[in-house]
C-alpha positions in Angstrom: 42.9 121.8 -22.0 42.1 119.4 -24.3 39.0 117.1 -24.9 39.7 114.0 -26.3 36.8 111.9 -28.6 35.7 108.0 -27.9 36.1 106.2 -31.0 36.0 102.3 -31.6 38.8 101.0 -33.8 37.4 99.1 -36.8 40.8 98.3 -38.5 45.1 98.7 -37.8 47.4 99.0 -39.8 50.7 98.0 -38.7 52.4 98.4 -42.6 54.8 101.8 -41.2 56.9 99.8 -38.5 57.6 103.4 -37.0 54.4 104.5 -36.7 51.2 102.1 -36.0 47.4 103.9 -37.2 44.0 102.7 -36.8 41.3 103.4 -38.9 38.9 104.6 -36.0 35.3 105.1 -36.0 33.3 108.2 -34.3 29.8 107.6 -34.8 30.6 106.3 -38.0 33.0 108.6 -39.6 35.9 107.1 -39.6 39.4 108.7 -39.4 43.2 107.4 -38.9 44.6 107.4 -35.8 48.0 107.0 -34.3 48.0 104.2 -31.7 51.8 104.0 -31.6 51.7 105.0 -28.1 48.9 102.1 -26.8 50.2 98.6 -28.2 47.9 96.6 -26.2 45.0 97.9 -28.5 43.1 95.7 -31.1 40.6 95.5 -33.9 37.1 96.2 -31.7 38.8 98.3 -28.4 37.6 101.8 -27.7 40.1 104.7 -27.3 40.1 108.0 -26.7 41.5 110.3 -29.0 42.7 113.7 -29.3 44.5 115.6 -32.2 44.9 112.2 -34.3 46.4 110.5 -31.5 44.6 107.5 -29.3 45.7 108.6 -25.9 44.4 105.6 -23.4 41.7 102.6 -24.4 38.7 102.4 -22.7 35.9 100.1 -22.3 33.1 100.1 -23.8 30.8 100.8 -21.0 33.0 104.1 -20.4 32.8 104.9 -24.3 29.0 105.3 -24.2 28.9 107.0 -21.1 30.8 109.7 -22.5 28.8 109.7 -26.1 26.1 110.1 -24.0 27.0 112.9 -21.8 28.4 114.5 -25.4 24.8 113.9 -26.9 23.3 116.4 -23.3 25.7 118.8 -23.8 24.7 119.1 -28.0 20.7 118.4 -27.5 19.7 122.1 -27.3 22.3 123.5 -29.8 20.3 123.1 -33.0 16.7 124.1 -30.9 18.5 127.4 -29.6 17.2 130.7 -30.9 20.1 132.6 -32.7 18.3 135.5 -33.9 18.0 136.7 -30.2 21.8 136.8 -29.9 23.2 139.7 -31.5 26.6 140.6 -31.7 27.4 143.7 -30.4 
């Protein structure tokens, strides 16, 4: 199983004709993607990514949704009270 990130591309580069990237940014970190594989993508388009590979675009109504279910599941992590879980 894998779980693949939404990420807005901000910038391609097209320069390595055997291998098109994307400067992509998660929340404002911004890495390079490959985007070889989705050549209908462009400056401003949302994709998901996984493993430094953009594996489908998405909207941006789909992007959010799935930053925000991301931001429920991480809420609690920084509130929870380590000192009660002991390893054994």
């Amino acid at each position: 199983m894998c779980l693949a990130i939404p990420g807005k591309i901000v910038a391609i580069n097209s320069s390595n004709p055997d291998l098109k990237m994307a400067k992509v940014s998660f929340g404002g970190i911004l890495k390079d993607i490959c985007i070889e594989w989705l050549p209908d993508v462009e400056e401003g388009d949302y994709v998901m990514a996984h493993a430094g590979t953009a594996l489908n675009k998405v909207n941006e109504a789909e992007a959010e949704e799935t930053i925000q279910i991301f931001r429920q599941w991480t809420d609690g992590l920084d509130t929870r009270d380590t000192k009660s879980e002991e390893i054994a």
